[in-house]
N, CA, C and O of each residue as an XYZ file, in Angstrom:
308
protein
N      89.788     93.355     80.994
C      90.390     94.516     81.632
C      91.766     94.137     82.176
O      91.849     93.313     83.087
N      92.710     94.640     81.714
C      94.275     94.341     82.329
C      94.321     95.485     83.513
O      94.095     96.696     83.504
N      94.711     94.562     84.524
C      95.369     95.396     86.002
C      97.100     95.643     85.937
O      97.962     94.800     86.184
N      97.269     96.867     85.582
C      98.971     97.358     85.167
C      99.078     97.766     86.824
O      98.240     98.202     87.613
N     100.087     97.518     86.921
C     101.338     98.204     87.917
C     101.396     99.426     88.302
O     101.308     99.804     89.470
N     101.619    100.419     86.892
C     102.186    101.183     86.808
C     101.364    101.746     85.434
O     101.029    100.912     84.592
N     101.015    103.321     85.208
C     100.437    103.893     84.423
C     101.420    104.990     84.018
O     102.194    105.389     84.889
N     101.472    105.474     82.905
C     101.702    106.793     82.398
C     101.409    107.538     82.355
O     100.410    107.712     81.656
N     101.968    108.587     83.012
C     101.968    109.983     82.846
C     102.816    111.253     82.721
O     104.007    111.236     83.030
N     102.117    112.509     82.206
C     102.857    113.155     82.056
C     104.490    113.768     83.127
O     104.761    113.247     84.209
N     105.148    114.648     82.643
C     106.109    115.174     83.647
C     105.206    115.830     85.085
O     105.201    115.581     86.291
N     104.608    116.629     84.324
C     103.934    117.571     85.813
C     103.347    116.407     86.538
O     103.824    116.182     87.650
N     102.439    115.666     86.125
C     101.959    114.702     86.929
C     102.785    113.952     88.272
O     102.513    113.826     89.466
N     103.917    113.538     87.411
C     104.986    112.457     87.697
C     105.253    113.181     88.571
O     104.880    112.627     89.605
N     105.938    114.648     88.909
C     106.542    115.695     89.313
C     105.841    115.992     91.294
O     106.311    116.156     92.420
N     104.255    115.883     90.490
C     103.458    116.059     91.462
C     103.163    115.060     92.387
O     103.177    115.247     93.604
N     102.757    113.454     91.561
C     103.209    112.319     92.910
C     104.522    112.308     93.474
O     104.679    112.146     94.684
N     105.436    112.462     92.716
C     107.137    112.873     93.487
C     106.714    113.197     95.213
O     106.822    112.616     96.292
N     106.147    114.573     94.655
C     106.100    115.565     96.206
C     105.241    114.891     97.280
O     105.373    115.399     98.393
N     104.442    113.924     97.201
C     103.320    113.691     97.583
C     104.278    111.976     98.569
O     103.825    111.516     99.617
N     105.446    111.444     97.914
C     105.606    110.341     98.700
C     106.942    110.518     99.137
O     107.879    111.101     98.592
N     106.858    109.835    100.358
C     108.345    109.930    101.212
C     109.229    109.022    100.711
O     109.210    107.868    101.138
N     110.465    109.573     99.364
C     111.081    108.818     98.646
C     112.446    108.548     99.627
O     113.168    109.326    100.250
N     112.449    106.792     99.432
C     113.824    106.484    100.425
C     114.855    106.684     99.425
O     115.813    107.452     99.331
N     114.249    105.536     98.533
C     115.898    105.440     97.395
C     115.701    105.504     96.225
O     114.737    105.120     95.562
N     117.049    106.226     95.808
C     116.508    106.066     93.632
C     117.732    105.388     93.445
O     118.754    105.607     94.096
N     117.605    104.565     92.544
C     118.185    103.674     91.522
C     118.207    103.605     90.151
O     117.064    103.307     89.803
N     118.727    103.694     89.456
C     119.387    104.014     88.466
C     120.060    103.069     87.202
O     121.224    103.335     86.904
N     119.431    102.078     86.519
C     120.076    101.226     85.645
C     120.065    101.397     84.063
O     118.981    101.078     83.575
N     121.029    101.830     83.145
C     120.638    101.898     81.882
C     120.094    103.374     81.870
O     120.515    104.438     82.327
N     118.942    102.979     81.131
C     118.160    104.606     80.682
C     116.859    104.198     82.003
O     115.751    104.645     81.706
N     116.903    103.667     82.934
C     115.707    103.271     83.617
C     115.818    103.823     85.130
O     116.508    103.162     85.905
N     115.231    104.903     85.563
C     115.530    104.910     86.916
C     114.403    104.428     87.879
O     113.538    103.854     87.218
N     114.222    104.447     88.697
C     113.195    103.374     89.954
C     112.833    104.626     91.143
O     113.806    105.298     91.483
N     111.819    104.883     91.627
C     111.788    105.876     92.902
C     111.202    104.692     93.459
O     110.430    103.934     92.873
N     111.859    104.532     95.283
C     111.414    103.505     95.802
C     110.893    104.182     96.842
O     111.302    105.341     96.904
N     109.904    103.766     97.932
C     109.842    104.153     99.291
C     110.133    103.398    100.492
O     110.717    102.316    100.438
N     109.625    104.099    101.921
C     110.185    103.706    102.586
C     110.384    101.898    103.082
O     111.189    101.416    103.879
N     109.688    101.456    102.545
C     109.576    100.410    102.341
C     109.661     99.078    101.669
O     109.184     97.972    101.924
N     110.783     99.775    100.288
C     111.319     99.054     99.471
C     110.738     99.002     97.628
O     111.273     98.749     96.548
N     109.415     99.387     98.088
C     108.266     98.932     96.951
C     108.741    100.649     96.181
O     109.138    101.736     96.601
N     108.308     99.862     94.510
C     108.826    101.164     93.779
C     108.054    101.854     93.488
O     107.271    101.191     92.809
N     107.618    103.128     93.573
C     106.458    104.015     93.268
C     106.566    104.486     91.754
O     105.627    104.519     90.958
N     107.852    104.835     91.510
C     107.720    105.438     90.332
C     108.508    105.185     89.377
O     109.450    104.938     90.130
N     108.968    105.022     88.311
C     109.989    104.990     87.084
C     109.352    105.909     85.708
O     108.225    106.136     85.269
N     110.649    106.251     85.352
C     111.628    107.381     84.532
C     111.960    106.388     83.625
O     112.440    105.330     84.031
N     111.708    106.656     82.092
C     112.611    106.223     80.922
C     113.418    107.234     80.535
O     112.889    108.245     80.073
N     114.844    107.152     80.651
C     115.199    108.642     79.998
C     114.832    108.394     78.245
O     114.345    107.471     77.593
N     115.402    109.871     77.912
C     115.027    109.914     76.606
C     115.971    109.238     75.804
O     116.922    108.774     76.433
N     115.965    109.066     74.644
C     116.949    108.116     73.965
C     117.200    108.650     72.747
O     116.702    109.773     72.662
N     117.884    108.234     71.570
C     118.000    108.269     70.693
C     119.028    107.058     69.575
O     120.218    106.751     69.640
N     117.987    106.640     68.669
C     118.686    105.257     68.307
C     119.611    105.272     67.173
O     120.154    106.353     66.947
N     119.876    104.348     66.469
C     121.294    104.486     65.621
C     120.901    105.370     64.267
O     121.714    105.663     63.391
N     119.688    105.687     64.269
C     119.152    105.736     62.320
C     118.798    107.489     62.827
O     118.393    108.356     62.052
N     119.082    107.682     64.315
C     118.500    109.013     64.825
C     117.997    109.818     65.156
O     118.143    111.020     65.382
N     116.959    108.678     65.211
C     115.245    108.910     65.872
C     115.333    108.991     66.557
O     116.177    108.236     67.039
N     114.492    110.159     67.727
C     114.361    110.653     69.387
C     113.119    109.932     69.771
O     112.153    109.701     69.043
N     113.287    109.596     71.067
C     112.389    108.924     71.743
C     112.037    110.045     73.108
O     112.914    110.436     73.879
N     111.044    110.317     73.169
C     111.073    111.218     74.673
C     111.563    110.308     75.590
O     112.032    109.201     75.324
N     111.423    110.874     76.804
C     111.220    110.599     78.534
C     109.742    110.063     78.830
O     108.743    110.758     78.641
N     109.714    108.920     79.253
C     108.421    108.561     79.448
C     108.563    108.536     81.253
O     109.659    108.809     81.743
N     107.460    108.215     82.095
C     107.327    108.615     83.331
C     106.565    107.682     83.355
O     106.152    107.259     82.276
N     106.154    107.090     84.537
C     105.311    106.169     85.295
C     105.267    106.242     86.826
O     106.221    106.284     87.604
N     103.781    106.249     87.122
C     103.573    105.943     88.565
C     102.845    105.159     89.103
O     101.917    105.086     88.298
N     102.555    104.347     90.117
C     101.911    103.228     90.657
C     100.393    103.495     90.174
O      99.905    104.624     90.222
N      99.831    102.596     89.801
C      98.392    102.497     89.026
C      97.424    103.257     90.202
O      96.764    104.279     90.012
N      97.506    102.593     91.290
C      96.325    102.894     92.300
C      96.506    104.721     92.481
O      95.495    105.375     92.734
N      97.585    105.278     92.357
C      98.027    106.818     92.780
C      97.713    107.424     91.645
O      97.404    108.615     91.595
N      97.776    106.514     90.466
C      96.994    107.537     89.280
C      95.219    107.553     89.620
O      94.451    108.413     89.188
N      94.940    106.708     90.249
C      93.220    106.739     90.098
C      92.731    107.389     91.595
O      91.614    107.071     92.004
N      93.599    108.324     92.424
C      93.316    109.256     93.506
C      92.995    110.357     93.479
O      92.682    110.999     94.481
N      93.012    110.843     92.178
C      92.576    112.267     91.930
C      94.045    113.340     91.933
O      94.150    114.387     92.571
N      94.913    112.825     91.180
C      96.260    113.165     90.973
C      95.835    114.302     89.413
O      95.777    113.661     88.364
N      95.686    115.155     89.343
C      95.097    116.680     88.033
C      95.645    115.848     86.929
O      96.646    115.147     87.078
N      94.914    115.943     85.721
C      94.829    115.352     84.460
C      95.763    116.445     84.150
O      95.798    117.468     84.835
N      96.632    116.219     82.977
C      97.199    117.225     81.841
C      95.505    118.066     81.440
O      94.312    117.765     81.451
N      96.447    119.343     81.091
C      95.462    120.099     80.272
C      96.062    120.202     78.680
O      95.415    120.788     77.813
C-alpha cells in the first residue's frame, strides 16, 4: 500500500477543499501552482493545462492533501 501526499481530484472537488481551508499563500512556478496555509504546509496543487510540441492537450490536473480526500469531501458524479 503506498501512502501519497497528495491525491487527485476533480475541479469541483479541488474547488470545494479550497473553501473549506484558511489559504495564506499561493505560489506559482512553471505550469505548477502550490495553495499553502497558515502555516506554511501546502494543501493543494494545480497542474495547469498544457499543450506539447506535436499538439497534444493535456488537461488541468488538481490535487489535495491525502488525509482531506479521505474526510468525506462528495465523490464526482
Amino acid at each position: 500500500m503506498q501512502n501519497r501526499v497528495f491525491t487527485q481530484v476533480n475541479y469541483r472537488q479541488f474547488r470545494q477543499y479550497l473553501a473549506t481551508i484558511a489559504t495564506h499563500r499561493v505560489k506559482g512556478k512553471g505550469y505548477e501552482t502550490a495553495i499553502y496555509d497558515k502555516w506554511g504546509d501546502i494543501q493543494a496543487i494545480m497542474h495547469a493545462a498544457s499543450m506539447d510540441e506535436k499538439g497534444r492537450c493535456y488537461p488541468a490536473e488538481y490535487y489535495i492533501r491525502s488525509e482531506a480526500s479521505q474526510q468525506g469531501l462528495p465523490q464526482a458524479a
